[in-house]
N, C-alpha and C positions, 0 to 999 in steps of 0.2 A: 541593563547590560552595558556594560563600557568596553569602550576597544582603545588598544593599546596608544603610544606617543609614533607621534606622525614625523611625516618630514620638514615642519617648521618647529621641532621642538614643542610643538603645544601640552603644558601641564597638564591640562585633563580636556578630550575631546567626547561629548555628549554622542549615544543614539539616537539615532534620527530616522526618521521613516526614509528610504532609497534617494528620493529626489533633494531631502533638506540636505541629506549626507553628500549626496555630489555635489550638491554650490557651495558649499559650505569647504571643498577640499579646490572648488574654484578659485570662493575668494582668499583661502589659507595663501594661495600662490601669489595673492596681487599685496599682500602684507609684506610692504618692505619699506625699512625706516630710510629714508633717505629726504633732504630738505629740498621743499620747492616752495613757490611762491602762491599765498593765499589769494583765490580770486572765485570772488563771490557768484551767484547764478544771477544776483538780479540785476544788474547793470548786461544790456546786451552789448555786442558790437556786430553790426551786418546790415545788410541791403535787401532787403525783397522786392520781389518785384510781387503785384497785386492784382487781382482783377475782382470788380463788384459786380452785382446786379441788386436792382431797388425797384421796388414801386411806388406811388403817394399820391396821394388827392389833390397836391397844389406843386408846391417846386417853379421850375421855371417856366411852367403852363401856365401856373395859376391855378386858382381854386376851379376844382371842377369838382362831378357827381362821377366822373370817370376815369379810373387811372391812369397815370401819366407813370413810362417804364424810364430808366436809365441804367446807364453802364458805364463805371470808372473805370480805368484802368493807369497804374501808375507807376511809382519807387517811394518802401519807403524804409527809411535809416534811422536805425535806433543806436545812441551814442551811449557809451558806456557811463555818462554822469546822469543818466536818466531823461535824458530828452530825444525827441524825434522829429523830424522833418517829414513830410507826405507831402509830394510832388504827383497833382493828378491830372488827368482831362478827361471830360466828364462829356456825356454823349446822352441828351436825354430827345425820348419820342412823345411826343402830348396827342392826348386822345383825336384821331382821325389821321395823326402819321405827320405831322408837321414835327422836324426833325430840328433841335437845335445844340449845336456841337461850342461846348463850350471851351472858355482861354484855360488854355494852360493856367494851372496854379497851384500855389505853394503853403502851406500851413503848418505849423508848431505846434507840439503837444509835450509833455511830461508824460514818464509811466513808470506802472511799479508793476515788478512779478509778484503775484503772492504765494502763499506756503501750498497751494492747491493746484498749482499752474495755470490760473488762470493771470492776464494781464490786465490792470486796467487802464486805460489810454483819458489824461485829461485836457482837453483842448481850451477848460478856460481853467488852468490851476489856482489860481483865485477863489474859485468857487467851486469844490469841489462838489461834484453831484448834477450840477446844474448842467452838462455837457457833456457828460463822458462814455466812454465805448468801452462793452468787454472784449479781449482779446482771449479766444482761447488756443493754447500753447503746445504743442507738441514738446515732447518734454526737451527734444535736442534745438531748440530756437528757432528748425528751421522751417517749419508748415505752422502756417498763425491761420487762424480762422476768429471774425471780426463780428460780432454780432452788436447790432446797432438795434436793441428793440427793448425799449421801455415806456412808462406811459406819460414821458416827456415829446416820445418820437413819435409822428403818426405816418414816419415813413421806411417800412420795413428795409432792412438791407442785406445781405448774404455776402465775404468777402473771403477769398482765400489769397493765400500769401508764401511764396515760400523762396527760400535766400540762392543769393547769387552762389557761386561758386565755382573755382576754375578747374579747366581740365577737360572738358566737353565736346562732343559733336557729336556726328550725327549716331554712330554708333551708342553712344550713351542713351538713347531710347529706341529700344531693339525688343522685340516678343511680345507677346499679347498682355492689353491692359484692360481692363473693366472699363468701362465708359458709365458717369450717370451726368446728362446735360439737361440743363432747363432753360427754355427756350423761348421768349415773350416777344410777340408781334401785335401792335399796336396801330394796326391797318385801317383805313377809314370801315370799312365794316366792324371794326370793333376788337376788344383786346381777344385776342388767341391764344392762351397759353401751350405748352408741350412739352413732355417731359421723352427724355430717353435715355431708354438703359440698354447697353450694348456690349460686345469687346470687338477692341480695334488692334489688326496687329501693323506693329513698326519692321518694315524689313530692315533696318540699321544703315539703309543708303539712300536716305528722303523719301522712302513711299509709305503707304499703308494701306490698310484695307479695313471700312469698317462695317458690321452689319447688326441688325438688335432689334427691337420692340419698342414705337413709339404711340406714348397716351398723350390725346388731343382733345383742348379742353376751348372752345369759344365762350364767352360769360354772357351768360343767359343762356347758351345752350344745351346739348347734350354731347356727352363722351363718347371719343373712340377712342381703337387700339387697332395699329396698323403693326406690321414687319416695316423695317426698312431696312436699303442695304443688298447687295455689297454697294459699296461708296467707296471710292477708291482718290486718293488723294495725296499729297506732298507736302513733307514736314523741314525743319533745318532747324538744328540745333546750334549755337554761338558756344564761343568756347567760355563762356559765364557762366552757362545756360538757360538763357531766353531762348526762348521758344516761337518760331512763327510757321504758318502753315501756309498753302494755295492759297487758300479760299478769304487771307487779311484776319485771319485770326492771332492774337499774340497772347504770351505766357508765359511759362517758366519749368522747367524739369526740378525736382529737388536733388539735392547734394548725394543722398542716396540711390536715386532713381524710382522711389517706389510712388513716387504723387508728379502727375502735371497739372497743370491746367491751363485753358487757354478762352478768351473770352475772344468773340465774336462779335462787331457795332458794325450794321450794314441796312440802308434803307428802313426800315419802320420793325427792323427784326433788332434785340439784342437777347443775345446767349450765351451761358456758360456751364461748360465742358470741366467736370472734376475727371482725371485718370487714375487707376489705383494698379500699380503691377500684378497681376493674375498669378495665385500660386500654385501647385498642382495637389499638394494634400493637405487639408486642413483641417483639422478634425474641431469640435465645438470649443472644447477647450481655450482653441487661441482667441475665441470671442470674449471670454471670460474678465470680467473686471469693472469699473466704471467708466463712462466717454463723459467729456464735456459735448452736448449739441447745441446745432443751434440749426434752424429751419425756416424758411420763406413759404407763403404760397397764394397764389389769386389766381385771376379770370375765376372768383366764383361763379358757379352757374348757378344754384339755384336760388340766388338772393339779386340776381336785377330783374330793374335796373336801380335796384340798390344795395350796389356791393359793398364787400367788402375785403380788407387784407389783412392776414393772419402772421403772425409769426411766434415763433415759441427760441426757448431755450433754456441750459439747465444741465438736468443730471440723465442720464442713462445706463439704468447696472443692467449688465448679462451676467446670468448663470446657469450656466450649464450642467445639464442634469439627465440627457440624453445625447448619444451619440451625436444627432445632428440635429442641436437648439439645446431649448432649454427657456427659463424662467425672464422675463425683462421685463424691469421696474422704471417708468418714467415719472422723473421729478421737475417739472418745469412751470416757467412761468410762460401764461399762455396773453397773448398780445392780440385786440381786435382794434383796427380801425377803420370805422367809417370814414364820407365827407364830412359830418359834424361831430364827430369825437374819439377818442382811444380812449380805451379803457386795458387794464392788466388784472389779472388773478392768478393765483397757486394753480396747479395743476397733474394730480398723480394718478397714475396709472400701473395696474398691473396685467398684463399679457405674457405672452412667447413669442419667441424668437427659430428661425430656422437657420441651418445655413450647410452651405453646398462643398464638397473636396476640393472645389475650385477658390473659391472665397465670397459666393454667393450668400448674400446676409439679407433677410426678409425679418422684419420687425411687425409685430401683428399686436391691437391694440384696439379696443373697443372704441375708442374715439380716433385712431385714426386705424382702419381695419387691415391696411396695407400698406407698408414699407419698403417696394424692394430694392437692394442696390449692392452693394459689394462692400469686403474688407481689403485689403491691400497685404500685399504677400507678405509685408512683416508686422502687421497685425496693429499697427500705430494710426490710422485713419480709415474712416468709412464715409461711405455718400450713400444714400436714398432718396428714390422721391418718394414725396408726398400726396397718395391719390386715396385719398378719403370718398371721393365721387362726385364734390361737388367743388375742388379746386387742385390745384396740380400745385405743387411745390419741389425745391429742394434740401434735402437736412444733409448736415456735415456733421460727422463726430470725430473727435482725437483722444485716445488714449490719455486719461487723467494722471498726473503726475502729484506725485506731494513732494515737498519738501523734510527732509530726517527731523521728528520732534523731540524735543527735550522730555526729559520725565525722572521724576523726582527732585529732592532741594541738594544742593551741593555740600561738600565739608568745606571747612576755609582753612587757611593755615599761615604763613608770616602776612603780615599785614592784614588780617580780614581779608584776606583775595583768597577767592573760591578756585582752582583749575577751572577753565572752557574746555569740553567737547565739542567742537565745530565741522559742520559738513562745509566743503569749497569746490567749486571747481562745474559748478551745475548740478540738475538734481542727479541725483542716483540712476540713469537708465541706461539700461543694458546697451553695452557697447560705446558707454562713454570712457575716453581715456584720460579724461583728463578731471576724474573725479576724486576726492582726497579726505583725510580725515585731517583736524589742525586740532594740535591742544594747546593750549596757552593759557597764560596768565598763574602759572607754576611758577615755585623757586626757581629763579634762574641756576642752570648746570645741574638741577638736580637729578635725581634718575626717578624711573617712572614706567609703567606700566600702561596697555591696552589692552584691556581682554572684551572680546566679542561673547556674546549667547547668542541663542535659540528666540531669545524674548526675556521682555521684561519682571520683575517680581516689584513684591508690593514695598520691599525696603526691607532687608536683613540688618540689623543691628551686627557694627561689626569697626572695632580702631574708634570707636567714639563718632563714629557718623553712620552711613545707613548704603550699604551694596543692591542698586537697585535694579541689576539684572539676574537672570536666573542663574544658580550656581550650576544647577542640574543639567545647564541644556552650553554649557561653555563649550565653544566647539574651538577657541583660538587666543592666543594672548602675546604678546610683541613688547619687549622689552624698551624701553624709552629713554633717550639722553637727553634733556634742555636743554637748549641753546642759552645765551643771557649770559652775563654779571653771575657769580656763583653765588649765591645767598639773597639776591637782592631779589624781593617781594613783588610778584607776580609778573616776574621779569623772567621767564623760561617759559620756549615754545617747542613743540617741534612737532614735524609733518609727516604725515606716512601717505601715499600715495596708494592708493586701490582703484587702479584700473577696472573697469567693469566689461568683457567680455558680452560680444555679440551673440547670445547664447539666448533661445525662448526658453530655457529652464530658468533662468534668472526669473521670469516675469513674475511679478508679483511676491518674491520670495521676500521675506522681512527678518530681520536680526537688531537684537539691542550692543550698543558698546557705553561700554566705560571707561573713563583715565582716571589710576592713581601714579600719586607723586610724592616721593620722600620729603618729607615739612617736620622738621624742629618743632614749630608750632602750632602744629594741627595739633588735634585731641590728645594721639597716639602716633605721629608721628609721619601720619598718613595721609596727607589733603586729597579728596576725591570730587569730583565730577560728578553734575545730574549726567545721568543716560540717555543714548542718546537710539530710536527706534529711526531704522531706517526701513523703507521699503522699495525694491528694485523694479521701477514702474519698465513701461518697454521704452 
């Protein structure tokens, strides 16, 4: 069935099952021809502010059979030509609580985003492989999460990050937040770990109150699980938003308010505290889709006094298939290091998943049995720990982003120059505004076409080249002027801007576009575009 012409003029608009038809009449509304400036997603520009936690057999202890913890915390600035600066001070504890606070320091890196959202960070660009960190991305730049675990590194790291930005105080972290903190003490009796999962609420004028369930793990020992709380304490937001509490802990609130974090370096303790804003309906649904994680965990207990430290990372799909949960597939690589070696392997897994109207998210899995910890009230990051029984951990996951892919071969037309379909402006996620379609390398001043689908086909034969999105599922099409010299070969651009709307029906939804362009000397007159699949991550 077809239904009639809309209010952008659209030629022919496809049926669609209820929810494709309502984004689809979303983004009808953000099509509109007007020029702005191409700016790509992977060069960033901003500040973060950071905080680590690590363990490792040697470091500035030395070689021991015993863990030595540490805790970074810093800024770090990623320049829009691809380079970075990390500005840290480093706080490590060596086994029996001999505390050593180290100089301020400063370090250089290169990075690249890739088409998956992940980053990767090079510290010797020279030699690429030989040094380098995954960064995994929150699709809007501004919650990085840093995983440092491969079988070059025999010292796991855990690192969240998330960007300055003005306007802040104290009210800007205001209502209850999930708490999930991992908490390492390095006491002459021996490493202690502890995990806790809680909610804390902000009354908007420097207090809080926080209360939750904490699991306590001594290595070589045996587990508990206590309550703890109320806990009641004082917070101060800067108008950046850094973050510091009573108790010398420091951090950062994000741009939107839905992630803190704040890391804690005090006597033979270092801690860190992920916060996720607490939602009030959540149904399984908003679990739905792939995370990048990444995971830390020690004080094994039942392998001293010869431990060891694990850490994983990788892929994480939810799917929901029940009200509350559903199916979870983990794709990771699984990281063990002793005092004489690290070793890496694959690692897949299939389990289920729970999760609660509040944003309580429980991850359940034959190799690690128990997951729990929270999603964040716009569904863009999660924390858990890791209490398998014989170590305490914590995992971070963020909502995986892709970059819009090409698909199929182009027509060409004056000069051999094909038209570009180009995404600009960051990836595609919901409520980004400053997301864009760019076409270029058209006849200059020619006239021209965008028509959106449903999805892609396998190539209609059509003008002498090949229409590689679905005719059937066309739900939109935008008429186009090039910029340029009138005639001159692959010299006409021009921009349409598609603001993407803060909306969870966005998430996950996908559509193919195409550009054609009036060409003399295309086949038939027609130069076109490969297609171009985009998908609306959150």
């Amino acid at each position: 069935m077809r239904i009639g012409r809309s209010c952008c003029s659209w030629q022919r608009v496809a049926a669609m099952v209820s929810v494709r038809a309502s984004v689809a009449s979303c983004l009808c509304a953000c099509f509109v021809a007007v020029p702005i400036r191409a700016q790509g997603v992977l060069p960033l520009s901003e500040t973060l502010v950071f905080g680590e936690i690590s363990t490792t057999f040697a470091g500035a202890c030395g070689p021991s059979a015993f863990p030595t913890i540490a805790g970074d915390q810093g800024l770090a600035t990623f320049w829009p030509n691809g380079t970075c600066t990390v500005q840290s001070q480093g706080y490590t504890v060596c086994p029996g609580g001999l505390v050593v606070t180290g100089a301020p320091e400063s370090r250089s890196a290169t990075y690249e985003v890739g088409s998956d959202g992940t980053m990767t960070m090079r510290w010797l660009p020279a030699q690429p492989g030989v040094d380098d960190d995954v960064v995994l991305l929150r699709a809007d730049g501004a919650v990085m999460v840093r995983a440092r675990f491969h079988d070059r590194s025999s010292e796991p790291q855990l690192m969240i990050a998330v960007a300055l930005s003005s306007g802040h105080g104290l009210g800007s972290l205001q209502g209850p937040y999930h708490v999930t903190r991992l908490v390492q003490d390095n006491a002459v009796t021996g490493l202690v770990a502890q995990g806790e999962l809680g909610v804390i609420q902000f009354d908007g004028h420097g207090g809080y109150q926080e209360s939750g369930v904490r699991h306590e793990l001594p290595m070589g020992g045996t587990g508990s699980t206590t309550n703890y709380g109320p806990r009641v304490g004082s917070y101060a937001v800067a108008p950046d938003g850094s973050l510091t509490t009573g108790v010398g802990a420091v951090g950062a609130l994000s741009p939107d308010g839905e992630v803190f974090f704040w890391i804690r370096r005090s006597g033979s303790v270092v801690s860190l505290t992920i916060g996720l804003r607490q939602a009030t309906a959540f149904p399984a649904a908003m679990a739905r889709g792939d995370w990048r994680l990444a995971a830390i965990a020690s004080a094994i207990g039942a392998t001293a006094p010869s431990p060891e430290l694990r850490s994983d990372w990788g892929l994480a799909t939810l799917d929901p298939n029940l009200a509350g949960g559903g199916a979870l597939a983990l794709d990771l690589v699984h990281v063990v290091s002793t005092p004489a070696q690290t070793t890496a392997a694959p690692s897949t897994v299939t389990d289920t998943f729970t999760i609660g109207s509040q944003g309580q998210l429980v991850l359940r899995s034959s190799a690690t049995p128990s997951m729990p910890g929270a999603l964040s009230a716009d569904s863009s990051v999660f924390a858990a720990l890791t209490i398998p029984g014989d170590s305490i951990g914590l995992a971070v996951g963020v909502a995986a982003a892709h970059w819009p892919a090409p698909y199929g071969a182009p027509t060409a037309g004056s000069g051999g120059i094909a038209p570009l379909l180009l995404a600009v402006g960051g990836f595609p996620f919901a409520g980004n505004p400053a997301f864009a379609l760019v076409v270029a390398g058209g006849r200059g001043g020619a006239l021209g076409l965008l028509v959106a689908s449903g999805d892609v086909a396998s190539g209609l034969p059509l003008y002498g080249g090949h229409v590689w999105i679905d005719p059937n599922q066309v739900f939109a099409s935008q008429p186009l002027v090039l910029s340029g010299p009138a005639g001159v070969a692959g010299g006409g651009a021009a921009a349409l801007p598609l603001p993407l709307p803060q909306s969870a029906a966005l998430w996950g939804f996908s559509f193919a576009c195409q550009a054609f362009t009036h060409d003399p000397a295309a086949p038939q007159a027609i130069a076109m575009s490969s297609a171009l699949e985009i998908e609306i991550c959150r």
